[in-house]
C-alpha positions as CSV (number, residue, x, y, z in Angstrom):
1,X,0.0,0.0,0.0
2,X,1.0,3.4,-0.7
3,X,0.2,6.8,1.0
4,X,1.1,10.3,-1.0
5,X,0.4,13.5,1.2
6,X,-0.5,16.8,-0.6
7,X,-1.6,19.9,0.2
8,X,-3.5,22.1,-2.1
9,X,-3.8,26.3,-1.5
10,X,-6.7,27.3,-3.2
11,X,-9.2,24.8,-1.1
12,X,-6.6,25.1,2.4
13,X,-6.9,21.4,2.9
14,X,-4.3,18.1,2.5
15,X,-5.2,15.5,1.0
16,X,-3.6,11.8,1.7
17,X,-3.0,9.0,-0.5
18,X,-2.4,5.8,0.3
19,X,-2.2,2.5,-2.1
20,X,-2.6,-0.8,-1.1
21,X,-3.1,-4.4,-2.5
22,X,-3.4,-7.9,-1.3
23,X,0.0,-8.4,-2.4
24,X,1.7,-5.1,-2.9
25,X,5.6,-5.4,-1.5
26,X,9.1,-4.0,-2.8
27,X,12.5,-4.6,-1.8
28,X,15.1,-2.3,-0.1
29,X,17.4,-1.1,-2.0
30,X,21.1,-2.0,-1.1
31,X,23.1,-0.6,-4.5
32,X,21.3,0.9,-7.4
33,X,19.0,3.3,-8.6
34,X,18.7,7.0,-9.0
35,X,15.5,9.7,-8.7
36,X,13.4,11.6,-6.3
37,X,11.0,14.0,-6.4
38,X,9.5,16.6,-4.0
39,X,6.2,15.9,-2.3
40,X,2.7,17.8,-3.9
41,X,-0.8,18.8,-2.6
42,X,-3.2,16.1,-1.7
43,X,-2.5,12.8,-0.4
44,X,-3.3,9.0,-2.1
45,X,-2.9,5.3,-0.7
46,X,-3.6,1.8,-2.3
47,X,-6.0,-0.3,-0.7
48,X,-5.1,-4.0,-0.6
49,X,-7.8,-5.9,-2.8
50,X,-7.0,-9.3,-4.0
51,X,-4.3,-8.5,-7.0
52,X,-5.6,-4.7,-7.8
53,X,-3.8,-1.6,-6.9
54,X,-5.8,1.4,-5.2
55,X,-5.1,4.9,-4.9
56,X,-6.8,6.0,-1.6
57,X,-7.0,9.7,-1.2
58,X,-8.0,11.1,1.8
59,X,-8.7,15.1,2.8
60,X,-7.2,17.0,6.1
61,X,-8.4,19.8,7.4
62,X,-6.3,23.2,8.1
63,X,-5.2,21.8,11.7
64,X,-3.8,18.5,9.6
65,X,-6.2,15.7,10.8
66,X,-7.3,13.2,8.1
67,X,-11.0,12.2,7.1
68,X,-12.2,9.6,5.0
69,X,-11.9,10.0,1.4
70,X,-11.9,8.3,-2.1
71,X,-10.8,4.8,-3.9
72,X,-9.4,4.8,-7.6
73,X,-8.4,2.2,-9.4
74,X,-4.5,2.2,-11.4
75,X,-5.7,-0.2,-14.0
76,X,-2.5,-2.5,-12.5
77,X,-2.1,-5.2,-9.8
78,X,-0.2,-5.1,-6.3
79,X,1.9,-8.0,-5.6
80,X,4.4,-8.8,-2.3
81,X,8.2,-9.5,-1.9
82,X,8.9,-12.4,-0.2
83,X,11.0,-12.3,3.4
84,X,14.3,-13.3,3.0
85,X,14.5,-14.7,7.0
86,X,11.0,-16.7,6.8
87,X,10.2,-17.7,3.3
88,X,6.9,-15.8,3.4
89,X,5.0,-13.4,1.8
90,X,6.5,-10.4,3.0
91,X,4.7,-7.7,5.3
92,X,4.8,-5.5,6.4
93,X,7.0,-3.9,4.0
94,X,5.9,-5.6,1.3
95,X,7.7,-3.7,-1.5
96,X,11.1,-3.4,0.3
97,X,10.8,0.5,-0.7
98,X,11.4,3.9,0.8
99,X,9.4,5.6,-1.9
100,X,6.8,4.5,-4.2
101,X,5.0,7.4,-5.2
102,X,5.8,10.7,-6.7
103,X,4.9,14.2,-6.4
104,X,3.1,13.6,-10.0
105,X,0.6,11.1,-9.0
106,X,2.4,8.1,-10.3
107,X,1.5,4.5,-9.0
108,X,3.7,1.2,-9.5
109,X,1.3,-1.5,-9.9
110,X,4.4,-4.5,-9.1
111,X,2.3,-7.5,-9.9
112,X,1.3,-6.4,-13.5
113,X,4.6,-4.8,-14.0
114,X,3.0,-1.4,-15.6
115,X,3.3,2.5,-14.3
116,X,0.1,4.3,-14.1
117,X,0.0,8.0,-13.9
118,X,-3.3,9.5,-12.3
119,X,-4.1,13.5,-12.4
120,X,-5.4,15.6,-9.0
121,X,-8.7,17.6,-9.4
122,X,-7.9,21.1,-8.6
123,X,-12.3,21.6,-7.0
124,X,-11.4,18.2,-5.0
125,X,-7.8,17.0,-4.7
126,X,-9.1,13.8,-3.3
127,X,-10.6,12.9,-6.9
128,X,-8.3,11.0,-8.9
129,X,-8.0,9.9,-12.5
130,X,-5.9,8.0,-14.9
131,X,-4.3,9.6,-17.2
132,X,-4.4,7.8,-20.6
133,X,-3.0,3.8,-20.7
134,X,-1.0,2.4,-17.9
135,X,2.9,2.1,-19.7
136,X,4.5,-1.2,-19.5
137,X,7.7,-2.0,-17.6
138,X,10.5,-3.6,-19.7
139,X,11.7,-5.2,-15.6
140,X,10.0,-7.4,-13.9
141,X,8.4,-5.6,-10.4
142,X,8.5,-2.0,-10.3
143,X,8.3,-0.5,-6.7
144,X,10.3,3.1,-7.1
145,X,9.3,5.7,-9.1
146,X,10.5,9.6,-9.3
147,X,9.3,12.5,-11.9
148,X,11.3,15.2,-13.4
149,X,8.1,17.9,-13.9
150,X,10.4,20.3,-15.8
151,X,12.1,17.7,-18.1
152,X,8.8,15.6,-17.9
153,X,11.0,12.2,-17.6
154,X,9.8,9.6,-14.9
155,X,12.4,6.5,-14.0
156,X,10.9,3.8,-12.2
157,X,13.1,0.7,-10.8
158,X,12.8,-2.8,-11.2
159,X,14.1,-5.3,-8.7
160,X,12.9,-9.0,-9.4
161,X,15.0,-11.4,-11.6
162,X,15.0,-8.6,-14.6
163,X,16.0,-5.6,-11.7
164,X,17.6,-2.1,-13.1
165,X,15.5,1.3,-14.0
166,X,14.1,3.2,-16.9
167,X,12.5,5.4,-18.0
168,X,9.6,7.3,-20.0
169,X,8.4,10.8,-21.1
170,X,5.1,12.6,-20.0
171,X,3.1,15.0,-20.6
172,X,-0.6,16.0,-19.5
173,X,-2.4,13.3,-21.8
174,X,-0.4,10.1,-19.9
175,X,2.8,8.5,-20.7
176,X,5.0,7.6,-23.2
177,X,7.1,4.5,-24.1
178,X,9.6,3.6,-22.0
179,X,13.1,3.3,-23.0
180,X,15.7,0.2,-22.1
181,X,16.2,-1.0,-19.1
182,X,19.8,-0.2,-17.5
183,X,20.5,-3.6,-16.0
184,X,21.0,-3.9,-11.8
185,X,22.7,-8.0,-11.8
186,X,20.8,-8.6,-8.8
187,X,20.8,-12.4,-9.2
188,X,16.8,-12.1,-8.1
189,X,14.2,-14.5,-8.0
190,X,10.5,-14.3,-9.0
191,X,9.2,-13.2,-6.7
192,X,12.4,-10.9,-5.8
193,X,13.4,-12.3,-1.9
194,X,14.6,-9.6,0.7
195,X,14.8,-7.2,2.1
196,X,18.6,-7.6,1.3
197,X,19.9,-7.4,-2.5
198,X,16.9,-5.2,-3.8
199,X,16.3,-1.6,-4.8
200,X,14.4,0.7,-2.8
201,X,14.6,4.1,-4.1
202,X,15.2,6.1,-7.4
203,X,15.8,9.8,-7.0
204,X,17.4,12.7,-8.8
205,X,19.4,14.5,-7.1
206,X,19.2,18.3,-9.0
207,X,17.1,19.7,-11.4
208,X,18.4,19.4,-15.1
209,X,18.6,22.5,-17.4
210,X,18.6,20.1,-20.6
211,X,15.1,20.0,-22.3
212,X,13.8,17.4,-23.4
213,X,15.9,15.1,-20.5
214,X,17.0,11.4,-20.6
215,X,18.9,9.2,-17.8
216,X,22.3,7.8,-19.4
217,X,23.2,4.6,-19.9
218,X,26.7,4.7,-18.4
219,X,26.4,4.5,-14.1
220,X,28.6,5.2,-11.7
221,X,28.2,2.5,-8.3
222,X,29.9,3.8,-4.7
223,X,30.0,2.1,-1.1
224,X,32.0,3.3,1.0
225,X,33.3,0.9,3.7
226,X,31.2,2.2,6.8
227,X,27.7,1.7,4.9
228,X,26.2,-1.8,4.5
229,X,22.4,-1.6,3.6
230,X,21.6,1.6,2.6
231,X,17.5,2.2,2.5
232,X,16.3,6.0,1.9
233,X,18.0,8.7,0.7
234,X,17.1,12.6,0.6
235,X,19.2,15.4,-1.2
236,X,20.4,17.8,1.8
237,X,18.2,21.1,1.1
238,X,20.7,23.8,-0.4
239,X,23.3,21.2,-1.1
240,X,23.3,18.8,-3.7
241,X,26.4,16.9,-2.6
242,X,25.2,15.5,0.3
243,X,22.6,12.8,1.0
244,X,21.4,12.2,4.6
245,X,21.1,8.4,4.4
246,X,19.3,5.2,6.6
247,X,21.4,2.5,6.9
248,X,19.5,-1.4,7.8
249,X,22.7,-1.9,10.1
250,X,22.6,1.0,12.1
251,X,21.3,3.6,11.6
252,X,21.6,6.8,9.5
253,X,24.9,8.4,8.1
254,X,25.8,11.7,5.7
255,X,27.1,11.0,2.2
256,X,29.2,13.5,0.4
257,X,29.5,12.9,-3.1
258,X,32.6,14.6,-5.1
259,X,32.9,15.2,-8.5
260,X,32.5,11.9,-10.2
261,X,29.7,10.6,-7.6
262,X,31.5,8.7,-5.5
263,X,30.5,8.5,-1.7
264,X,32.7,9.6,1.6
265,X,30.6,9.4,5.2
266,X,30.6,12.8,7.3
267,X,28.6,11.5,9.8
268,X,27.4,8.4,10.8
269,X,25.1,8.0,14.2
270,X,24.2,4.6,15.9
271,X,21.0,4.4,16.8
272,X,20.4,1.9,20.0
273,X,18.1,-0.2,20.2
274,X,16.6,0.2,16.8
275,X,15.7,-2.4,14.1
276,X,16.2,-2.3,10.4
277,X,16.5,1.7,10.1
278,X,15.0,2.3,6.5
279,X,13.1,5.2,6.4
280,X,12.8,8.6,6.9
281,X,12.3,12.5,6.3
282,X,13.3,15.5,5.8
283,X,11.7,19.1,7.3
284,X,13.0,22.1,6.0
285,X,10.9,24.0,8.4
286,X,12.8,22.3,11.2
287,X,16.0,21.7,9.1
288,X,16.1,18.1,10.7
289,X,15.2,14.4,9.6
290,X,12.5,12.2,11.1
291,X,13.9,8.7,11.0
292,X,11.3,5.5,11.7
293,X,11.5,1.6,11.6
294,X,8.8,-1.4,11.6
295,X,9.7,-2.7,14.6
296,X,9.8,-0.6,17.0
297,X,7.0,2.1,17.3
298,X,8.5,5.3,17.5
299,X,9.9,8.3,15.6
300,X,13.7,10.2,15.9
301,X,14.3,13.3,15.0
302,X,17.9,14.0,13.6
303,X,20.5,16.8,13.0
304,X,20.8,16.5,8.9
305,X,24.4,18.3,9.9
306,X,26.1,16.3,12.2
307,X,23.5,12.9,12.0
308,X,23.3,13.3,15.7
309,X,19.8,12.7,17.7
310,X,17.7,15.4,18.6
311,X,14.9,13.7,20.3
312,X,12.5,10.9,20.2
313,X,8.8,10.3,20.9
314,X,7.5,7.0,21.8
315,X,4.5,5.9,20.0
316,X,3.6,2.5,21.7
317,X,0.3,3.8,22.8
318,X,-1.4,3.9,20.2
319,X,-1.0,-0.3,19.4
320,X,0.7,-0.2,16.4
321,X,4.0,-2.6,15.6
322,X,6.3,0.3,13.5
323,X,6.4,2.8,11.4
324,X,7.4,3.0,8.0
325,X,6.8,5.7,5.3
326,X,6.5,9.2,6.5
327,X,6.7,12.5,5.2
328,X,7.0,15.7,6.5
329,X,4.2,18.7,5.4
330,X,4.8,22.2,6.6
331,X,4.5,21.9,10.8
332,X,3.4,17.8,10.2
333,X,5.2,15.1,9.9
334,X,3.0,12.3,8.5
335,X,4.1,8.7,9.6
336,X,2.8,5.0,8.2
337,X,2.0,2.3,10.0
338,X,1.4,-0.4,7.6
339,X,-0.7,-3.3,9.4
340,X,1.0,-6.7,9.3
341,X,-1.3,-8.7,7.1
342,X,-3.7,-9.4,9.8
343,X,-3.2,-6.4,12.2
344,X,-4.5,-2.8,10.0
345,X,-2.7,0.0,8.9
346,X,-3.0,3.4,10.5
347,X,-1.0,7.2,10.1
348,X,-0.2,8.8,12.7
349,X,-0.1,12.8,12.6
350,X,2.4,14.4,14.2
351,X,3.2,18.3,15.5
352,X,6.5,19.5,15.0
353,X,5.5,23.2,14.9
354,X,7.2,23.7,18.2
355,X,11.0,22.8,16.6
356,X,13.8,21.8,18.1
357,X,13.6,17.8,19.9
358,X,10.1,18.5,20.3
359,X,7.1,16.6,18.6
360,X,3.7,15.6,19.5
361,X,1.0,12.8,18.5
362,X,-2.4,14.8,17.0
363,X,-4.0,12.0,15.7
364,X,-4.0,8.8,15.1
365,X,-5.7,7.7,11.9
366,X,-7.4,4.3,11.4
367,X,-6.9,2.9,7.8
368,X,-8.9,-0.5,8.1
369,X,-11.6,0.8,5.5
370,X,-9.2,1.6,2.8
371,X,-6.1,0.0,3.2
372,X,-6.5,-3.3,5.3
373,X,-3.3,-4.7,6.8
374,X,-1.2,-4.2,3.6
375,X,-0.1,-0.2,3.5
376,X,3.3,0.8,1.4
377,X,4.3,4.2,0.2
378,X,3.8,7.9,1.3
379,X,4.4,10.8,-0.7
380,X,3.0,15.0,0.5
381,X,2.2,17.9,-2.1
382,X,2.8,21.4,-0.7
């Protein structure tokens, strides 16, 4: 299941998305990929149905809280990664992904192995529609996707036995044909097995002046020796060199990238007690990160200068197992907990209008209606 949060100005509400499916799941991404995009206005979710793929969009009020909203269908079908340490299907991360939705509306649909891109009414940003045909994948299931608005190119990843990324042009009528795929040797299995060994996030890291855009074929891999399984990454705001990064092992680090893209840490920071540290968020209103995990219930909030922790607010109250997805909107910080196949998903809103370590549970939103116990992806649009 996915969840994109946006927020539009002319009607002062935010909308939420979420997308679920009986089998939606992704990998993590350990080496790869390559594009990200800003969050937009109005939020969407999947809803798990057996095979289909749902966009969920629900509405906020000014003060943040969510309220029921709509159900639209991709046209595609969901489908889960299988658990490396148990065989099974996997949930709750069921795509292995830090980002499955982009600030355009667009929706991997992993078990059909097709991108569909979906328009946001400007009366009623919780009415969604499809624009034009869904575009087939030329991998095998897609669970990342980023859009380029200016250069109107969206790259989505791959990550089962045919992994890598490509990409396709856009325009307000849907989207075009995409182009080959650059190859990830992944040595992946049908359905891919992880969360170790997959990709889990595509992102651009500037803005291109070069119109009409396309994503080379040459690439340029870097690990340095203190990362291990890298998860989410976010451009540092003002600084395109450096990535504040989650690491599975331990925590989260900063990447500097010189001139030919390869990586050197600044700052790495342990975080106790924590499993499986994969995503997270950035807040330019507080300048810091928000860093969860699935299995513990809780959400960090970090120095995006030194990677050091600023403070931490214990969600256990409110029943849920972890967090995953989570994205930060103006004074909010949106965080996903998505259900664990039996147990349902829920977002839980957060106020961080006060800055520094502080941050405060406003609400905790039930998604059993829409999204069942399946929930993967969260995106905002300011």
């Amino acid at each position: 299941m996915l969840l994109i949060l946006e927020n539009v100005h002319c009607n002062n509400i935010l909308s939420l998305a979420l997308f679920a499916s009986i089998s939606t799941a992704a990998s993590h991404q350990r080496q790869g990929a390559s594009a990200k995009q800003q969050p937009n206005d109005g939020s969407c979710a999947q809803q798990p149905k057996p095979n289909a793929a749902t966009p969920v969009a629900l509405p906020t009020g000014e003060n943040g809280t969510l309220s029921q909203g709509t159900v639209t269908k991709t046209g595609g079908a969901g489908s889960n990664s299988i658990d490396g340490s148990t065989g099974a299907k996997a949930v709750p991360d069921a795509l292995v992904v830090q980002l499955t939705l982009s600030q355009h509306v667009f929706a991997v649909n992993a078990g059909s192995n097709i991108l569909t891109m979906l328009s946001i009414s400007h009366q009623d940003p919780t009415s969604l529609t499809p624009l034009g045909k869904p575009a087939a994948m030329p991998g095998e299931f897609p669970n990342t996707v980023s859009a380029l608005a200016k250069n109107k190119l969206v790259c989505v990843d791959t990550t089962e036995a045919l992994a890598g990324i490509s990409c396709a042009p856009f325009s307000a009528q849907g989207l075009g044909q995409f182009d080959c795929l650059r190859a990830f040797d992944l040595k992946q299995t049908a359905p891919p097995v992880g969360p170790n060994n997959t990709v889990s996030q595509t992102l651009f890291c500037a803005q291109s002046n070069k119109s009409p855009s396309s994503l080379s074929a040459k690439e340029t891999r870097s690990s340095p020796p203190e990362i291990a399984v890298l998860f989410g990454s976010f451009v540092m705001p003002n600084d395109p060199t450096s990535l504040f990064v989650t690491d599975a092992s331990f925590g989260a680090a900063i990447l500097s990238l010189d001139k030919s893209n390869a990586a050197t840490v600044k700052q790495a920071q342990l975080l106790a007690g924590q499993e499986a540290t994969c995503w997270a968020a950035i807040s330019p209103l507080t300048y810091s990160a928000f860093v969860t995990n699935v299995a513990m219930n809780r959400v960090l909030k970090m120095s995006i200068d030194y990677a050091s922790i600023l403070g931490q607010l214990d969600l256990s109250a409110n029943g849920n197992a972890g967090r995953i997805d989570l994205k930060a909107a103006g004074d909010f910080v949106y965080a996903l907990s998505p259900g664990t196949g039996t147990g349902k998903a829920a977002v839980t809103l957060l106020d961080i209008s006060e800055g520094k370590g502080t941050m405060k549970e406003v609400q905790h939103f039930g998604l059993g209606g829409v999204a069942g116990g399946n929930a993967q992806g969260m995106a905002v649009k300011l």
